[in-house]
C-alpha positions in Angstrom: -51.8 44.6 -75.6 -55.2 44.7 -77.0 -56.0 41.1 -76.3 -54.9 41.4 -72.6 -57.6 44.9 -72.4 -60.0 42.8 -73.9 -59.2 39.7 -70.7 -59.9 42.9 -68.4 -63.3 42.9 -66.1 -63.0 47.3 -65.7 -61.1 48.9 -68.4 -59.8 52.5 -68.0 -60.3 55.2 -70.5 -56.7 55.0 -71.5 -57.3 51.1 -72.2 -60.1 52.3 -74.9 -58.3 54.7 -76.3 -55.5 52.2 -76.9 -58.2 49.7 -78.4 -59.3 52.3 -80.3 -56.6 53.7 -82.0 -55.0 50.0 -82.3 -58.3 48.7 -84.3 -57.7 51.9 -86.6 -54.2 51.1 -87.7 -54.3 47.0 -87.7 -57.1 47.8 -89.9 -55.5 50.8 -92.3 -52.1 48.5 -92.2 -54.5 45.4 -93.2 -56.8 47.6 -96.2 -53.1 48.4 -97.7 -51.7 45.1 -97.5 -54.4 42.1 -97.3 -52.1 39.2 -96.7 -51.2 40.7 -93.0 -55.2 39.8 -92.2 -54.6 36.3 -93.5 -51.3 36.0 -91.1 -53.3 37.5 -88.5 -56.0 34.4 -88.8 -53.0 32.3 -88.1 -51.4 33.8 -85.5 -51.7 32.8 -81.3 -51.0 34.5 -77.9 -50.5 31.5 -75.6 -52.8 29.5 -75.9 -55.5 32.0 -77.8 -55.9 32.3 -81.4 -57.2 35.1 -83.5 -60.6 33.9 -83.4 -60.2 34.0 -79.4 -59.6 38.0 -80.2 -62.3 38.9 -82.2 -64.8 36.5 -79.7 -63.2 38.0 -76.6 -64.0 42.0 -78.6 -67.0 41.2 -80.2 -69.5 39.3 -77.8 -67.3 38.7 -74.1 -65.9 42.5 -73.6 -67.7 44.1 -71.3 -67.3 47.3 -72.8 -69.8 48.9 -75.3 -67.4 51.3 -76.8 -64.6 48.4 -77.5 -67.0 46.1 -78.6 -68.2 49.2 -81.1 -64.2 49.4 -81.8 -63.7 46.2 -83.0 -67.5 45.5 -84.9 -66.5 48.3 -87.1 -63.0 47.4 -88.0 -63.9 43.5 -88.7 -67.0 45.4 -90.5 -64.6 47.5 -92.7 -62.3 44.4 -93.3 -64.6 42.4 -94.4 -66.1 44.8 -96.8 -62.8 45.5 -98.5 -60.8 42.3 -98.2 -63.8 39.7 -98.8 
């Protein structure tokens, strides 16, 4: 669901909430349980891989706020998994 926000030219402020809240639990799920974010690296929606996601959130969304979202989950990731 996230992935098809992010594909969105206007997103609602439903659709941010939804980004929001979903960044805030892949990344609690992922801080508890670290092999999850290395089956996320792997994973693919059609034809678009996990890298395609955290492009599409980080530097192609049109959104500030999601593109906020998504910085600071990767951010926190990074900082505990890495």
């Amino acid at each position: 669901m996230v992935f098809n926000i992010l594909q969105q030219d206007e997103v609602t402020l439903e659709d941010k909430i939804i980004v929001e809240n979903g960044m805030s639990i892949w990344v609690g799920i992922s801080l508890y349980e670290p092999q999850l974010f290395k089956e996320f690296t792997q994973i693919k929606h059609g034809e678009s891989t996990a890298e395609d996601f955290i492009l599409s959130g980080l530097i192609f969304c049109k959104e500030n706020k999601i593109r906020q979202d998504i910085c600071q989950g990767l951010l926190a990731l990074s900082k505990s998994i890495g």
